[in-house]
Phi, psi and omega in degrees: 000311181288348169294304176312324188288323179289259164022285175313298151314313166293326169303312194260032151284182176222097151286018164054262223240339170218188188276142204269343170210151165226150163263153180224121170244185220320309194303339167100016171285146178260142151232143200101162152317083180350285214276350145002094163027266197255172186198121189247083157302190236132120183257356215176128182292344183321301201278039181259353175294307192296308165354293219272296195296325196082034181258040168324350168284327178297319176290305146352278160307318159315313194310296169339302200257020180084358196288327202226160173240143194230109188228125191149156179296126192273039171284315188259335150315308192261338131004292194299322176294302172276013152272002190275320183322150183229115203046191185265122207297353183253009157300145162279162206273133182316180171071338195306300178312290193298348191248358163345293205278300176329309172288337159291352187260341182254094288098274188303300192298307193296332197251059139277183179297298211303297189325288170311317194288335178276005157255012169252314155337282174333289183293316201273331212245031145309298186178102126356308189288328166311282163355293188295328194300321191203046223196145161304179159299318198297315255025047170284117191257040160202201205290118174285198180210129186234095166310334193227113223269019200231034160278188195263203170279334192276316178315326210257349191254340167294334185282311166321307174300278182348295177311322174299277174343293205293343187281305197275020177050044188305135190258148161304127173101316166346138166244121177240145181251121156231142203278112187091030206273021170024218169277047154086007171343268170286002158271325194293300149337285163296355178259338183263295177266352166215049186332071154333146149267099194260149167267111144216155185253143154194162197248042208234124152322318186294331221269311166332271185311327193297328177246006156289333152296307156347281188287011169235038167256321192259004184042070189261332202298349200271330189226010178214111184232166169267161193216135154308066188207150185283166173283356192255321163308322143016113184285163191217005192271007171228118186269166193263163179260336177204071144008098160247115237219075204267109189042055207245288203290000145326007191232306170358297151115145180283327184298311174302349200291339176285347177271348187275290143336309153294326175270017182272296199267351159272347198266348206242129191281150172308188191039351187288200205205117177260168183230093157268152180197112233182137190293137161189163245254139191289334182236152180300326164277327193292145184258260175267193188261171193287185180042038186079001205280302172338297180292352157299331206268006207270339193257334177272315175243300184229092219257148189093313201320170197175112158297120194235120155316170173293312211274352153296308146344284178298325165327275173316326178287328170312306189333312214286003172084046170251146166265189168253150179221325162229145189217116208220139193234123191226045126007278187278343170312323175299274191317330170296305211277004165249345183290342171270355164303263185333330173258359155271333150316315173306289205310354160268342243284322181297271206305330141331292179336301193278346195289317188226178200271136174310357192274309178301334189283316170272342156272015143295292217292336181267286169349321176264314176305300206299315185308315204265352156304302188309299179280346162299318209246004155082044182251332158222168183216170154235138204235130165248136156233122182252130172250165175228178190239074174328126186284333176100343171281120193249019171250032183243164180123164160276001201243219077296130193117313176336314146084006207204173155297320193286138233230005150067037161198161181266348180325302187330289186328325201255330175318127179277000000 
């Protein structure tokens, strides 16, 4: 009966000039086509039920844990994977509205110190070596930027950093914090071209070591250090002039995002200026996305992780007596920046094999392909918001009123 049903299914996908998936199962009978996309190997009858359901975050982790092998390019893996679905994964879950309060409480319970550090652990902390394998030379681990369409990958995250820098408008002498500073891009970058006095934080061990050699290979050490540290342990008695929070608060937890934001707006001198930047959710209800992917990436890649729309962000950050002063959505920027993830992950995959545990290899390989779908087709999106801690003073500024550094036009940002 569940063959027929499979069967059934793989006919109405529309692979266009040729069929785009087939399964072959334990036994070595095919459904589907030999010439096929894609080829779903089966150790085991077990995933052909997700088949059916359209759970691909299940089929996924099957893959991950061996039951079945997935072969075809993955551009057409994941084509295949999102025709399997059944409806749209940025829906909300029924019941969602009744389960608030639960979800805030296991919310609160997951993102404690110990908790965020063994899931950053969990992520960050895989292999340095894996990472440099399909990662620029910086290893900047978020949304490049392509200014330019026939820039590389290294090019578009240098364009990023820049972009970042010109948005909070870094001054020589500045005290900048960037909250989550992974391997040390974008704190560096700012202290080498638009020399800051930089701060950065994270709970992920390699990356604390990997950029406290950076800074004393570079001779840094007198005005830029890394710090081992949660964001809520922050000293708050000298405030920074300018802030950056680079792929962070996805970690946060939504029950936590007012904590964050306030002390985000206590670590911040008045008039400074924050950067947040950061992944959020394509639809207005959804806590992750349907059809399983969420619980895939939660278990595999970022455990903790929590989708927020933009307009929730900002809500909060309002609370938290920040203002919003610009919101810039670099979506397809994503989408760009994980297929050059994802093909430089192919194209290594052996020296991956050795870098890392084979399980982590094939859950990347699905993760970074499943992602650059998820952002072409708007199931997430990414948002830079730059903000102020308002001074209260309303005659400073380039405006009257003004209360900030931000000069209340966007030209400044794009200027060569």
């Amino acid at each position: 009966m569940i063959e027929s049903l499979v069967a059934d299914r793989i006919s109405r996908l529309d692979g266009g000039a040729e069929p785009l998936l087939a399964v072959q199962l334990p036994g070595g009978r095919r459904i589907g086509s030999a010439t096929a996309a894609v080829q779903l190997k089966l150790h085991s009858m077990l995933p052909l039920r997700h088949v059916v359901s359209g759970n691909i975050g299940a089929l996924a982790s099957e893959c991950v844990e061996g039951l079945l092998d997935i072969e075809g390019p993955m551009r057409r893996v994941v084509e295949a994977a999102a025709s399997l679905l059944h409806g749209d994964p940025t829906a909300g879950a029924p019941g969602a509205l009744h389960g608030a309060v639960r979800t805030s409480l296991v919310s609160r319970w997951r993102h404690r110190k110990k908790a965020d550090a063994r899931q950053i652990e969990h992520h960050y902390d895989v292999s340095d070596d894996f990472y440099a394998l399909w990662l620029d030379p910086r290893r900047v681990y978020s949304c490049a930027y392509w200014p330019e369409p026939g820039m590389t990958l290294a090019a578009a995250q240098e364009a990023k950093l820049e972009h970042i820098c010109r948005k909070l408008m870094l001054r020589p002498g500045e005290r900048f914090l960037d909250i989550g500073a992974g391997w040390g891009g974008l704190l560096l970058w700012a202290a080498e071209r638009h020399g800051v006095r930089g701060t950065g934080i994270t709970l992920s061990k390699n990356q604390h070591a990997h950029v406290n050699r950076l800074i004393a290979e570079r001779g840094l050490s007198d005005r830029v250090r890394m710090l081992l540290l949660d964001y809520r342990d922050l000293p708050e008695d000298e405030p920074y002039d300018k802030i950056a929070s680079v792929g962070m608060f996805e970690h946060v937890g939504r029950a936590r995002l007012p904590t964050y934001f306030d002390k985000i707006r206590r670590l911040l001198a008045p008039g400074g200026l924050l950067l947040n930047h950061g992944i959020t959710a394509g639809g207005t209800r959804n806590k992750q996305l349907g059809g399983g992917i969420g619980d895939f990436i939660e278990r595999w890649i970022f455990p903790g992780g929590e989708l927020m729309h933009v307009s929730h962000v900002l809500e909060v950050m309002a609370d938290a007596g920040l203002e919003g002063l610009d919101t810039e959505n670099l979506r397809p920027h994503y989408a760009r920046t994980l297929w050059a993830w994802s093909d430089g992950l192919e194209a290594r995959l052996e020296a991956a094999r050795r870098a890392t545990a084979e399980r982590t290899v094939r859950a990347y390989r699905l993760y970074l392909g499943g992602s650059a779908l998820g952002f072409e087709r708007g199931w997430m999106a990414l948002h830079q918001t730059l903000a102020t801690r308002p001074s209260g003073r309303f005659d400073e500024g380039a405006l009257r009123g003004s209360q900030s550094v931000y000069p209340f036009r966007r030209d400044y940002m794009y200027r060569r």
